[in-house]
PDB file of N, CA, C and O in Angstrom:
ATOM      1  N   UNK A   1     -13.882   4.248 -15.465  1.00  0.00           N
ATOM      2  CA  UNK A   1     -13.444   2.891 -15.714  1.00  0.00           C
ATOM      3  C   UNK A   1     -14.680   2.048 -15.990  1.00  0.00           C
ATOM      4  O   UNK A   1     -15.549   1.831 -15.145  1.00  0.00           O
ATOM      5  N   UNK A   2     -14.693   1.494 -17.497  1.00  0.00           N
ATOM      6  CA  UNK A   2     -15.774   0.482 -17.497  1.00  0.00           C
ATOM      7  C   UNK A   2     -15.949  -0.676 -16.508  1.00  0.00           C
ATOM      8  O   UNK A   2     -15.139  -0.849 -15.598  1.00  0.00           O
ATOM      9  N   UNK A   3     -17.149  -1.568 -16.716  1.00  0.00           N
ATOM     10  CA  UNK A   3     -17.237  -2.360 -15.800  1.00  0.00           C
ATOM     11  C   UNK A   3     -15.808  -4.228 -16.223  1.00  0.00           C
ATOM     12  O   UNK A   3     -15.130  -4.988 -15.532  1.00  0.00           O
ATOM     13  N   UNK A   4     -16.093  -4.062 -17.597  1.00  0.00           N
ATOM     14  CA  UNK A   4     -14.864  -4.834 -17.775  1.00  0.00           C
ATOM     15  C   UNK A   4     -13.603  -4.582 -17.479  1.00  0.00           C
ATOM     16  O   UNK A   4     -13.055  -5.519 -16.899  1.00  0.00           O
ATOM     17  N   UNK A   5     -13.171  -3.970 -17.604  1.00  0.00           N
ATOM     18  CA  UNK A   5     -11.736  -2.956 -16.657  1.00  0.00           C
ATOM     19  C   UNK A   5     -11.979  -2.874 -15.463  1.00  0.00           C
ATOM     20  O   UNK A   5     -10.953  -2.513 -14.886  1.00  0.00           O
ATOM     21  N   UNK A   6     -13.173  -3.085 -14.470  1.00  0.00           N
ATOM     22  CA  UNK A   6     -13.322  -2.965 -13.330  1.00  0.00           C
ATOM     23  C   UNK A   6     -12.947  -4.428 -12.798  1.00  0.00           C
ATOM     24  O   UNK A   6     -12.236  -4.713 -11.834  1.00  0.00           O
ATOM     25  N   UNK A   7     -13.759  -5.463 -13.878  1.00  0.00           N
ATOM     26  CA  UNK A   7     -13.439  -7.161 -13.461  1.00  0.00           C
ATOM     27  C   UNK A   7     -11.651  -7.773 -13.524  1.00  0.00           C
ATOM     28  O   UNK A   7     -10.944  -8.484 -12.810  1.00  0.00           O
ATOM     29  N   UNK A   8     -11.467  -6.897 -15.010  1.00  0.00           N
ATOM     30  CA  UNK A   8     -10.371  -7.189 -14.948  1.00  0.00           C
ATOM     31  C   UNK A   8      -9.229  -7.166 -13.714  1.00  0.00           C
ATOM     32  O   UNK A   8      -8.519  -8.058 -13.251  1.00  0.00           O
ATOM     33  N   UNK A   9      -9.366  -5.838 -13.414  1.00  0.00           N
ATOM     34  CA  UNK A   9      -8.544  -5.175 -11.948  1.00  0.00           C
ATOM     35  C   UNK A   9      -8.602  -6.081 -11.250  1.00  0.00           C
ATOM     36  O   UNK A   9      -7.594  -6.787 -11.283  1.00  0.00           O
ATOM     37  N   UNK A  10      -9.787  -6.560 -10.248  1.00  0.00           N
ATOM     38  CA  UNK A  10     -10.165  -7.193  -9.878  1.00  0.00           C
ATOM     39  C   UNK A  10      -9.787  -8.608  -9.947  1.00  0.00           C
ATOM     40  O   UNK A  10      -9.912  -9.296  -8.934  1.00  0.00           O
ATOM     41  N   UNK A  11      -9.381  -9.066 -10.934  1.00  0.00           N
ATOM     42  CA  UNK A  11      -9.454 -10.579 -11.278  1.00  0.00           C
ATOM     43  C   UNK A  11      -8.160 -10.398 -11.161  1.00  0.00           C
ATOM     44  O   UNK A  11      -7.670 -11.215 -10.382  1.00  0.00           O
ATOM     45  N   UNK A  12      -7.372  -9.632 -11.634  1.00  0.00           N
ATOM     46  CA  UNK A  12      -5.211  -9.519 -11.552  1.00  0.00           C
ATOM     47  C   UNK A  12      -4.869  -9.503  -9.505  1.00  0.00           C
ATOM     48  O   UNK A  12      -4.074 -10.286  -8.985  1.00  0.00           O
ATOM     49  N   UNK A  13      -5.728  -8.383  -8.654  1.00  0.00           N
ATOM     50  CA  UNK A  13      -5.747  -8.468  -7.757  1.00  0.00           C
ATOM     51  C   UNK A  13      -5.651  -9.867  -6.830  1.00  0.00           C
ATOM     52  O   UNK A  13      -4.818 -10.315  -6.042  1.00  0.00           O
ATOM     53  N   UNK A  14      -6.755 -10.248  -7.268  1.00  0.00           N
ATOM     54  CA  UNK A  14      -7.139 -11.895  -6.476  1.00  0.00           C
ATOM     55  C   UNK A  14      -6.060 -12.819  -6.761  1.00  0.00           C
ATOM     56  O   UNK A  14      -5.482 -13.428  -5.860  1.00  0.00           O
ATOM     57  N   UNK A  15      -5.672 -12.985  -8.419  1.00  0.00           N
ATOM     58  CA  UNK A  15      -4.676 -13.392  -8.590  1.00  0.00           C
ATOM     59  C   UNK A  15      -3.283 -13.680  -7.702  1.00  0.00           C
ATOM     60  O   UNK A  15      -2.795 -14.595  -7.039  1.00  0.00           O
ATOM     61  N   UNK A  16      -2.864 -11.928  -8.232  1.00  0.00           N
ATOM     62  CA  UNK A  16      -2.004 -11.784  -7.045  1.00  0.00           C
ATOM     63  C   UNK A  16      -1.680 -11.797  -5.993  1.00  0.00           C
ATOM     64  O   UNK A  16      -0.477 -11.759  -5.736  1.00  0.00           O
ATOM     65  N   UNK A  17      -2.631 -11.856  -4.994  1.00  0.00           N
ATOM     66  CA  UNK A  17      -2.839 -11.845  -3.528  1.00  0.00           C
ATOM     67  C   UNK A  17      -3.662 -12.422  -3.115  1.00  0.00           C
ATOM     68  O   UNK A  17      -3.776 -12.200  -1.909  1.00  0.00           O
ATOM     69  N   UNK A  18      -4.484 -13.222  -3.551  1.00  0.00           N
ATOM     70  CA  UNK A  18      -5.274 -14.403  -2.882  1.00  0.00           C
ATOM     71  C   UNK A  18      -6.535 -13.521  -1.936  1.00  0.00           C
ATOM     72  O   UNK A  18      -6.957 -14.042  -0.904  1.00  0.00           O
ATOM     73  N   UNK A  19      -6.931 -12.507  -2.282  1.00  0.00           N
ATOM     74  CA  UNK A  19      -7.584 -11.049  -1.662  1.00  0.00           C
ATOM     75  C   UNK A  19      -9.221 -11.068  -2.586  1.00  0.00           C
ATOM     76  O   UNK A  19      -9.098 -10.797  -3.780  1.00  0.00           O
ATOM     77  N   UNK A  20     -10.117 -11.250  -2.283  1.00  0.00           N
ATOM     78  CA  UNK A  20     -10.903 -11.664  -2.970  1.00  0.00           C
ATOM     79  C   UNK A  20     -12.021  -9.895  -3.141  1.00  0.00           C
ATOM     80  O   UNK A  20     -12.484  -9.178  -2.255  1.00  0.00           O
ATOM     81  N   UNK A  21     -12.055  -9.826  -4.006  1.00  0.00           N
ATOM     82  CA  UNK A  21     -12.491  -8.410  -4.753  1.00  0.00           C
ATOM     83  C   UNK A  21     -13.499  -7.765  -3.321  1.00  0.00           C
ATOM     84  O   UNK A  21     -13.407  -6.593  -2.956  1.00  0.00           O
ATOM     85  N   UNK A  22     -14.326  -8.675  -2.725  1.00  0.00           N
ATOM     86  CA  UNK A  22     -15.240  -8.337  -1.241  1.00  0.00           C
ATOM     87  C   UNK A  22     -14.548  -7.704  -0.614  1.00  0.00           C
ATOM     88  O   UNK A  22     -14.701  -6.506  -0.379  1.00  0.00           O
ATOM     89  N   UNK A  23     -13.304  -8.689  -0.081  1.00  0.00           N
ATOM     90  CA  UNK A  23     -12.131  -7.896   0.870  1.00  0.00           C
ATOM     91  C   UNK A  23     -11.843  -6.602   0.722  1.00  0.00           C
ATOM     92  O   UNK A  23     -11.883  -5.813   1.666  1.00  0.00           O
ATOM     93  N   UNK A  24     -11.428  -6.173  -0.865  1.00  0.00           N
ATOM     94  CA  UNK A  24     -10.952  -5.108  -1.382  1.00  0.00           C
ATOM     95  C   UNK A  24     -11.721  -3.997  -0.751  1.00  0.00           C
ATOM     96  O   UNK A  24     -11.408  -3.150   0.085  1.00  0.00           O
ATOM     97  N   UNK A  25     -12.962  -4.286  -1.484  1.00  0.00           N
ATOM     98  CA  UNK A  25     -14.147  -3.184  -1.064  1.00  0.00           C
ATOM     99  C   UNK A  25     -14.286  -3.099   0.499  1.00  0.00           C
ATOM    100  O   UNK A  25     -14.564  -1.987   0.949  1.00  0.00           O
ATOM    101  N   UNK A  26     -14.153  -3.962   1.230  1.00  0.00           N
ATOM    102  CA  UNK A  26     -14.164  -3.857   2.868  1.00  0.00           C
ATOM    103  C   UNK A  26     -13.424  -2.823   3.627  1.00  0.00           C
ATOM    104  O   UNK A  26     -13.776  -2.062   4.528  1.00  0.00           O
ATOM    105  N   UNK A  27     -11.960  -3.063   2.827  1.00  0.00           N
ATOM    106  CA  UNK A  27     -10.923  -2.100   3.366  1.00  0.00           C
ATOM    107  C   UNK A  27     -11.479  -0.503   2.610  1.00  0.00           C
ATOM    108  O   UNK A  27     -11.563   0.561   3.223  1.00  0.00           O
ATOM    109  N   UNK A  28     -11.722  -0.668   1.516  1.00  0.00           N
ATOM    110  CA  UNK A  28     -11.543   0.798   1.033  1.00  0.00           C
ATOM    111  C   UNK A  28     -13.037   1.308   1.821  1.00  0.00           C
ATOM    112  O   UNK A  28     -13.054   2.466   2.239  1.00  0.00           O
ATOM    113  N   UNK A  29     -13.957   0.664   1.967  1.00  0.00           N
ATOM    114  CA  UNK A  29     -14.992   0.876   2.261  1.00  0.00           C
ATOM    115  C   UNK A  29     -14.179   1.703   3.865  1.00  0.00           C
ATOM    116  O   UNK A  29     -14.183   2.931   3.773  1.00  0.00           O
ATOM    117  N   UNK A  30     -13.608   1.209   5.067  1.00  0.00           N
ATOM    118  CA  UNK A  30     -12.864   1.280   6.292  1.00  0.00           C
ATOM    119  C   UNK A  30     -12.131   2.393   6.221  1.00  0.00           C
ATOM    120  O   UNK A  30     -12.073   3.031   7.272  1.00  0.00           O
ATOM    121  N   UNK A  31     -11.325   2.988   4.939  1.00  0.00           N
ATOM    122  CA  UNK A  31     -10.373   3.748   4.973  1.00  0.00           C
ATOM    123  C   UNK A  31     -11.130   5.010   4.227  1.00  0.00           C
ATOM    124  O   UNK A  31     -10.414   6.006   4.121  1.00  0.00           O
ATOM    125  N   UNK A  32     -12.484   5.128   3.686  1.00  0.00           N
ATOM    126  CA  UNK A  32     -12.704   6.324   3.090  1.00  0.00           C
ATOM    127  C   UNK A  32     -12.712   7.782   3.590  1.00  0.00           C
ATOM    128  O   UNK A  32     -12.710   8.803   2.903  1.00  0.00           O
ATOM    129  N   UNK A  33     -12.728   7.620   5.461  1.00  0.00           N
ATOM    130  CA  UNK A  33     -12.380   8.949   5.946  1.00  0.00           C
ATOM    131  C   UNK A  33     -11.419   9.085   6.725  1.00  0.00           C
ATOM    132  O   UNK A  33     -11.366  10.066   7.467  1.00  0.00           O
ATOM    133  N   UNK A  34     -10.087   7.758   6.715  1.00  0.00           N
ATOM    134  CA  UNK A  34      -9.321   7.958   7.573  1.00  0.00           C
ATOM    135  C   UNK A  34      -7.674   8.705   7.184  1.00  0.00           C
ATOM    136  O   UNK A  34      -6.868   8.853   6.266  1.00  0.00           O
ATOM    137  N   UNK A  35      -7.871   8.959   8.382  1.00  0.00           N
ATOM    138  CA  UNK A  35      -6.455  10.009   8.238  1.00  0.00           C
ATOM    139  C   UNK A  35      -4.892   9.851   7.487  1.00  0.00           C
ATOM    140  O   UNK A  35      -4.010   9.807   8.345  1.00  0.00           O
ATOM    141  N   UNK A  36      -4.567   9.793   6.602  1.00  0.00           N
ATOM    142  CA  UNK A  36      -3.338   9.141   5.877  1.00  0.00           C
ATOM    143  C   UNK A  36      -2.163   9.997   6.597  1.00  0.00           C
ATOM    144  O   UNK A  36      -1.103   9.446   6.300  1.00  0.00           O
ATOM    145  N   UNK A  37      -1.977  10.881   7.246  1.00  0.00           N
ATOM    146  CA  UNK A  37      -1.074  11.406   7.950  1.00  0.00           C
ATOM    147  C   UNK A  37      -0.974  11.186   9.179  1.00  0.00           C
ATOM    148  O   UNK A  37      -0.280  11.964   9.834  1.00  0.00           O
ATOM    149  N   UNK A  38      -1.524  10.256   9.732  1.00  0.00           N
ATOM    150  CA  UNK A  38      -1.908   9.668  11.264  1.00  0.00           C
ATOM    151  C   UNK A  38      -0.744   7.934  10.965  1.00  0.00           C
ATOM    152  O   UNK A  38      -1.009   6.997  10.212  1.00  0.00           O
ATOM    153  N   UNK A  39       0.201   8.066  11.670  1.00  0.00           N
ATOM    154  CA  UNK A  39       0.911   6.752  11.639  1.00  0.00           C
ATOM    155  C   UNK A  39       0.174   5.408  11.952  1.00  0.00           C
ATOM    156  O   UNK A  39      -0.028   4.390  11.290  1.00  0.00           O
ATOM    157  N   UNK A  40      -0.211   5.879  13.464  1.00  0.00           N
ATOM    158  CA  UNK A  40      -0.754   4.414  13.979  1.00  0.00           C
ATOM    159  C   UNK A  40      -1.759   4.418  12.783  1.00  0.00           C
ATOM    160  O   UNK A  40      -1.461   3.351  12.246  1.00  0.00           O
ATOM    161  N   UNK A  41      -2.686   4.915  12.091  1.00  0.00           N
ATOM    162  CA  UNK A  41      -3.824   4.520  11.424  1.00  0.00           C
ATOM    163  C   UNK A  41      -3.599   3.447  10.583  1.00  0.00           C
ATOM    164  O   UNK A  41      -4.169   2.367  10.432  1.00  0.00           O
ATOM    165  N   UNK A  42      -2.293   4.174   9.878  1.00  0.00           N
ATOM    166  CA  UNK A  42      -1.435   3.760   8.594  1.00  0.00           C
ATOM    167  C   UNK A  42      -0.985   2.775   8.549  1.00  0.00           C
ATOM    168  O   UNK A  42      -1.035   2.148   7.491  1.00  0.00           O
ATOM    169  N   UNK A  43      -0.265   2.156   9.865  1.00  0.00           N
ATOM    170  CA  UNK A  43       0.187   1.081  10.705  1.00  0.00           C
ATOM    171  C   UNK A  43      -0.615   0.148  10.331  1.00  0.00           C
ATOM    172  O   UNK A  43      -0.454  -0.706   9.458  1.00  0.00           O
ATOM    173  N   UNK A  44      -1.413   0.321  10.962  1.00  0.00           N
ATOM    174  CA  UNK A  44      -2.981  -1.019  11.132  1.00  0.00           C
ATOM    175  C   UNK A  44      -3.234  -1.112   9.887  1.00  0.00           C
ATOM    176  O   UNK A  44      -3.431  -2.249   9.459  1.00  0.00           O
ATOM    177  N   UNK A  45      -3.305   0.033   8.939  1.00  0.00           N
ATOM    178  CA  UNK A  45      -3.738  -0.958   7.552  1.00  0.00           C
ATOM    179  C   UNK A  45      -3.090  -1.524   6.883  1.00  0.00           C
ATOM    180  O   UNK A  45      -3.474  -2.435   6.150  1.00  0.00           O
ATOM    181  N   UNK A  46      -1.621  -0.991   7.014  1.00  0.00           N
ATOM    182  CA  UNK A  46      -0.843  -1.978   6.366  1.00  0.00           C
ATOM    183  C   UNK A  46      -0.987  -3.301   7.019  1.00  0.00           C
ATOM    184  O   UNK A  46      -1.377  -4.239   6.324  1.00  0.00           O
ATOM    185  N   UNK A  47      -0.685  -3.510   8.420  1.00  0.00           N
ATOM    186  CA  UNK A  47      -0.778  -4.889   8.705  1.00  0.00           C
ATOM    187  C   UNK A  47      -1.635  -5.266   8.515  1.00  0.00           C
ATOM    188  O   UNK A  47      -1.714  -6.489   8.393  1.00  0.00           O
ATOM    189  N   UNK A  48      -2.720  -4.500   8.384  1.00  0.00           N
ATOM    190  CA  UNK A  48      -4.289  -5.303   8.272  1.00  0.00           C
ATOM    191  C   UNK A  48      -4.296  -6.105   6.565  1.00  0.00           C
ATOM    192  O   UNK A  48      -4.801  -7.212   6.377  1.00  0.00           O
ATOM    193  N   UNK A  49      -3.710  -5.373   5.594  1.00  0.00           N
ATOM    194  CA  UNK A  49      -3.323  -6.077   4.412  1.00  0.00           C
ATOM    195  C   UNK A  49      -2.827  -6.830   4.030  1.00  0.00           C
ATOM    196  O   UNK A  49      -3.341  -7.679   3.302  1.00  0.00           O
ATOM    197  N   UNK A  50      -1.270  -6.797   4.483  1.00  0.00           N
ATOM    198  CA  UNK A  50      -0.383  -7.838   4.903  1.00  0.00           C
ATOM    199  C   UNK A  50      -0.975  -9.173   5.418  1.00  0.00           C
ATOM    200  O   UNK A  50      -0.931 -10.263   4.848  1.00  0.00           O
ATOM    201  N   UNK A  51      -1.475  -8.902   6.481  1.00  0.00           N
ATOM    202  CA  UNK A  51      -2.746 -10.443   6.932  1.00  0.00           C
ATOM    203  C   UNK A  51      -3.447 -11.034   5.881  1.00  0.00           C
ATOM    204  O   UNK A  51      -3.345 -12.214   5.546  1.00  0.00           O
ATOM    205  N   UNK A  52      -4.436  -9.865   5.172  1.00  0.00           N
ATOM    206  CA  UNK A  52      -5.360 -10.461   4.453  1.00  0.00           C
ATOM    207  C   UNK A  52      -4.415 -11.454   2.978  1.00  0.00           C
ATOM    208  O   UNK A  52      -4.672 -12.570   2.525  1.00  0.00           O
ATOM    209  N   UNK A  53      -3.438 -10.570   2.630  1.00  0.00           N
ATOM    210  CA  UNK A  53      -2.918 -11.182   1.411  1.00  0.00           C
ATOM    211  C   UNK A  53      -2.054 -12.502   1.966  1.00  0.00           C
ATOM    212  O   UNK A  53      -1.554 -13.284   1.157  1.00  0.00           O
ATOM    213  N   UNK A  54      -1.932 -12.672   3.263  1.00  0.00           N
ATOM    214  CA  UNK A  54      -1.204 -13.892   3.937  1.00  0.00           C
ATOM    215  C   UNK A  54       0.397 -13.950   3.896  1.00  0.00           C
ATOM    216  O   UNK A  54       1.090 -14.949   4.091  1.00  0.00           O
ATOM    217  N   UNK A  55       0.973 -12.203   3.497  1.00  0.00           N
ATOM    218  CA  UNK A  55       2.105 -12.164   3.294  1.00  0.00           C
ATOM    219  C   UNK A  55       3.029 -11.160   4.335  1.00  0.00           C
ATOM    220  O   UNK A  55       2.902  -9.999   4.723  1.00  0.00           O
ATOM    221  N   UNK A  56       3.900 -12.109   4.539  1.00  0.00           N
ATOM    222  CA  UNK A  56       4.456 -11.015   6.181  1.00  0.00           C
ATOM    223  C   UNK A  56       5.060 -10.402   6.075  1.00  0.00           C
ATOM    224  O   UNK A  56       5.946 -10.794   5.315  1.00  0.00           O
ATOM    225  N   UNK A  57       5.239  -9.195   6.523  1.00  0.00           N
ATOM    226  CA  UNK A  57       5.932  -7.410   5.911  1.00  0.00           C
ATOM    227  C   UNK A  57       6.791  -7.650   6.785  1.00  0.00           C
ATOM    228  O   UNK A  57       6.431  -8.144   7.853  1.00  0.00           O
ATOM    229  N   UNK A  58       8.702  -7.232   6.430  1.00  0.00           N
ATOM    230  CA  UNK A  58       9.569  -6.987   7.358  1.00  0.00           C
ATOM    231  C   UNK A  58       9.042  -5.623   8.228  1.00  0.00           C
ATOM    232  O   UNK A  58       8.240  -4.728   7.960  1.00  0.00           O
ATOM    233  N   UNK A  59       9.649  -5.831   9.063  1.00  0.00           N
ATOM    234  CA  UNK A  59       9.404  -4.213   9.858  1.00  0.00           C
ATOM    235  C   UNK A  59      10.033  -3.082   9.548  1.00  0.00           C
ATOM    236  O   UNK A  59       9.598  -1.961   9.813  1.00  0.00           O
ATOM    237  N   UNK A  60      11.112  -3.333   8.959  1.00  0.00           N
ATOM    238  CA  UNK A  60      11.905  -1.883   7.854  1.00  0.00           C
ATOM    239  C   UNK A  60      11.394  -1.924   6.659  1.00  0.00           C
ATOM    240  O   UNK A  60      11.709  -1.003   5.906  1.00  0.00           O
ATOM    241  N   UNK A  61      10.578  -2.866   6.208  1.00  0.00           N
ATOM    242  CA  UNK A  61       9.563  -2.655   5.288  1.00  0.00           C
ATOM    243  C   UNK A  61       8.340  -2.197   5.673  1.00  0.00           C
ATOM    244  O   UNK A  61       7.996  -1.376   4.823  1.00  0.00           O
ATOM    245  N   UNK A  62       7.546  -2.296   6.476  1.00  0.00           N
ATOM    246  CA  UNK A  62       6.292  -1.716   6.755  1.00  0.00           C
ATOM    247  C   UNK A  62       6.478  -0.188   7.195  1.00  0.00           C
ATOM    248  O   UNK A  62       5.549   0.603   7.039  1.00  0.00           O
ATOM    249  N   UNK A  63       7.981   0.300   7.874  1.00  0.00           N
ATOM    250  CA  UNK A  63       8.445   1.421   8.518  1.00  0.00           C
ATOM    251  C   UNK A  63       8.470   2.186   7.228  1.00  0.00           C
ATOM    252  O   UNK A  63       7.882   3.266   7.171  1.00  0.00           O
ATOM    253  N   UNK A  64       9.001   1.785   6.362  1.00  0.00           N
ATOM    254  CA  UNK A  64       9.351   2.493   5.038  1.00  0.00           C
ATOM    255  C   UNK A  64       8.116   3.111   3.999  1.00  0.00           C
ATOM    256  O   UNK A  64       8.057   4.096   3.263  1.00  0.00           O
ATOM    257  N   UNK A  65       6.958   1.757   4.418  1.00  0.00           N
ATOM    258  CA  UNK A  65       5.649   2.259   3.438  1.00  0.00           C
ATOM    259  C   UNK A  65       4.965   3.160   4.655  1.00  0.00           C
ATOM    260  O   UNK A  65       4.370   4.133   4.194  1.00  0.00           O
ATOM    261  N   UNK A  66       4.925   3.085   5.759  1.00  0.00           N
ATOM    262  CA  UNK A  66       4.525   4.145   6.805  1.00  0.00           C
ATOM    263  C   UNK A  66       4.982   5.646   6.461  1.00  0.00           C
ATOM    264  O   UNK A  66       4.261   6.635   6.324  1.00  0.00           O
ATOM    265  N   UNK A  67       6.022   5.570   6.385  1.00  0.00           N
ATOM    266  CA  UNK A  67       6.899   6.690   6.312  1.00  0.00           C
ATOM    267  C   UNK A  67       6.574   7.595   4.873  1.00  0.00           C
ATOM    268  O   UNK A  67       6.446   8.810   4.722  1.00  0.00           O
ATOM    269  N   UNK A  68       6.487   6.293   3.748  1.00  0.00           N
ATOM    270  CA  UNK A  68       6.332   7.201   2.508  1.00  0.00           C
ATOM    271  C   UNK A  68       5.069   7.611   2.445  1.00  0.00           C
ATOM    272  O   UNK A  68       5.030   8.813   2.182  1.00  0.00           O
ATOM    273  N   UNK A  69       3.568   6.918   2.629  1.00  0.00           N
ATOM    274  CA  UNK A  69       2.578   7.368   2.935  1.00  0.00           C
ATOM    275  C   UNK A  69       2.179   8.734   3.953  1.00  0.00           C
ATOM    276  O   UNK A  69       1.553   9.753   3.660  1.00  0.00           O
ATOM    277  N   UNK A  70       2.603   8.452   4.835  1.00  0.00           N
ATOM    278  CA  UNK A  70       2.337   9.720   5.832  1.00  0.00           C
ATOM    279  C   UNK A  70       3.188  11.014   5.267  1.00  0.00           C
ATOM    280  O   UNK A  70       2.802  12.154   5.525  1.00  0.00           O
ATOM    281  N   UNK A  71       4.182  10.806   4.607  1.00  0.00           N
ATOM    282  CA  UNK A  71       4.676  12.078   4.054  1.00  0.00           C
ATOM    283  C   UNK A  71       4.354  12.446   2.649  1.00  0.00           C
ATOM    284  O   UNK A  71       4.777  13.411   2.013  1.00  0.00           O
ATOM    285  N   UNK A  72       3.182  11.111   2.116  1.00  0.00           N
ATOM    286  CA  UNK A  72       2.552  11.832   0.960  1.00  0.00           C
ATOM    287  C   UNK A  72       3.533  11.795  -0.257  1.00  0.00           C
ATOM    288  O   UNK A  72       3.727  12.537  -1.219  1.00  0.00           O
ATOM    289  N   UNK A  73       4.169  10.407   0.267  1.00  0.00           N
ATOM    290  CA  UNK A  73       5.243  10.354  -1.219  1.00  0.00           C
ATOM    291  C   UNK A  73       5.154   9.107  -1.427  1.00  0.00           C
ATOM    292  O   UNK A  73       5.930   8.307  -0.904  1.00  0.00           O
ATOM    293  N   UNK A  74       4.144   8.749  -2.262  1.00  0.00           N
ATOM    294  CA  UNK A  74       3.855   7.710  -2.651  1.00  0.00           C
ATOM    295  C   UNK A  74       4.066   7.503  -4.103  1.00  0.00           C
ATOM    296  O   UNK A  74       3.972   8.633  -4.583  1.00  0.00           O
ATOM    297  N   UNK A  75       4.258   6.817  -4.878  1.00  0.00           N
ATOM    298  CA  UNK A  75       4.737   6.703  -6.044  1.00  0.00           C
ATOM    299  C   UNK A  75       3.336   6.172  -6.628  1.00  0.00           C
ATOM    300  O   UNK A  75       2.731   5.217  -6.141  1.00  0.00           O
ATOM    301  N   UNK A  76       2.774   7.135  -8.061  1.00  0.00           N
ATOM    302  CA  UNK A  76       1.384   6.416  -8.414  1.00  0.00           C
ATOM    303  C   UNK A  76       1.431   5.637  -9.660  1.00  0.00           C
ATOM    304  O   UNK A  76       0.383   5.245 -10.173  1.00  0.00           O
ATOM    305  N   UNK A  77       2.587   5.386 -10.182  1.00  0.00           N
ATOM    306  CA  UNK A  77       1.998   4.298 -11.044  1.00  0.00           C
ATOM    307  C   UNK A  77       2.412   2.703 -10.586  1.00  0.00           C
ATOM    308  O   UNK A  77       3.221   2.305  -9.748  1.00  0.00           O
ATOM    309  N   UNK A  78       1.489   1.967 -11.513  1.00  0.00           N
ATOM    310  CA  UNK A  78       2.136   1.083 -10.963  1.00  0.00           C
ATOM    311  C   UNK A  78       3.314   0.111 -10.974  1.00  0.00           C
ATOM    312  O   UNK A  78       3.400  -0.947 -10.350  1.00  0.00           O
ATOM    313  N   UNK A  79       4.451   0.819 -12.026  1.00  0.00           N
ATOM    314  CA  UNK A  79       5.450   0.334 -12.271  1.00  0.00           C
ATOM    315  C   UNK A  79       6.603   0.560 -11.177  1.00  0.00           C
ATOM    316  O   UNK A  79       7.604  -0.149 -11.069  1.00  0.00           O
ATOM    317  N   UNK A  80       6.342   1.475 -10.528  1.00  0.00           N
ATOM    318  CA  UNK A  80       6.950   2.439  -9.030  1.00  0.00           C
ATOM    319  C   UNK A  80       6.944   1.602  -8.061  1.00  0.00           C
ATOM    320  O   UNK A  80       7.861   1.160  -7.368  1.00  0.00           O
ATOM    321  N   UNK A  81       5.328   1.334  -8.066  1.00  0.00           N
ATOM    322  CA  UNK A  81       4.967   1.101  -6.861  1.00  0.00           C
ATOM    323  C   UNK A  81       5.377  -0.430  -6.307  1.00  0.00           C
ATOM    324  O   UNK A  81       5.579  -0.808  -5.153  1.00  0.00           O
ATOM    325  N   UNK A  82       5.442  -1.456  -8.080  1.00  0.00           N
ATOM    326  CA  UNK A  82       5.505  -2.521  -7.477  1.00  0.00           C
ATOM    327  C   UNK A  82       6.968  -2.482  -7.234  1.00  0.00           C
ATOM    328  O   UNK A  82       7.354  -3.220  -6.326  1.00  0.00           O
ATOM    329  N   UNK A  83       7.954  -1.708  -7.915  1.00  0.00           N
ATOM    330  CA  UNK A  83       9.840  -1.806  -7.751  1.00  0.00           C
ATOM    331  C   UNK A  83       9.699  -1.297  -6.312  1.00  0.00           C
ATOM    332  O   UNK A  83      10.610  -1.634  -5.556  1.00  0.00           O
ATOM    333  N   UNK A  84       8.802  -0.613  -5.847  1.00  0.00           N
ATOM    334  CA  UNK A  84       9.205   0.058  -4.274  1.00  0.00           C
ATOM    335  C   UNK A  84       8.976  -1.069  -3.412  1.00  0.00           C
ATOM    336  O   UNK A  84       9.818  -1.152  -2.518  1.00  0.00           O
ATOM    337  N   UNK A  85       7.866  -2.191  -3.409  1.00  0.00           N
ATOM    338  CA  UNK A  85       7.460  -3.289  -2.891  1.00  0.00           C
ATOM    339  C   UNK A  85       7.993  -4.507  -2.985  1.00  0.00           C
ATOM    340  O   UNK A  85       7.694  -5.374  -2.163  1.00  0.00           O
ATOM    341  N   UNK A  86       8.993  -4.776  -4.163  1.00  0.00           N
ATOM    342  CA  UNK A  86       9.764  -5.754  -4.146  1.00  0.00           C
ATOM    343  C   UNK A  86      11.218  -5.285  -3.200  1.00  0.00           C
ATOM    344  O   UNK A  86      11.517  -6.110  -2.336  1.00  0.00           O
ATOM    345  N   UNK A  87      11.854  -4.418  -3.268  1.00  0.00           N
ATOM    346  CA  UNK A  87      12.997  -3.933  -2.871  1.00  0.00           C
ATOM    347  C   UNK A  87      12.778  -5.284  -1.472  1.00  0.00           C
ATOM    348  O   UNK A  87      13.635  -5.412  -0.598  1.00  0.00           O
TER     349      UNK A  87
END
């Protein structure tokens, strides 16, 4: 990915979530050796995201992205991902 495609990302992100590109790198920086099949882990980062973007996850919503993550069924594009997140 060039570095303009990198700003871009970046700049749609912030947009969207009020998450400022630092943040981004903070978390991924936090999550590069952690366990994606470990619930509680999974737990905390979702809420930990949820916080940062200032937007509050139902709990059969956060149960649901727990659930699809830890079983490794995550949907990768992002046309999936955002219909799975609006539901």
């Amino acid at each position: 990915m060039g570095k303009q495609s990198e700003n871009n990302l970046f700049n749609q992100i912030e947009d969207h979530t009020n998450i400022s590109s630092d943040e981004v790198f903070k978390v991924a920086d936090s999550v590069k050796n952690a366990n994606f099949s470990d619930e509680k882990t999974v737990r905390q980062l979702i809420r930990r995201l949820s916080k940062m973007a200032n937007r509050p996850l139902p709990k059969t919503k956060e149960d649901e992205i727990v659930e699809m993550i830890t079983n490794q069924n995550i949907p990768m594009d992002m046309n999936s991902l955002q219909q799975m997140l609006k539901k």
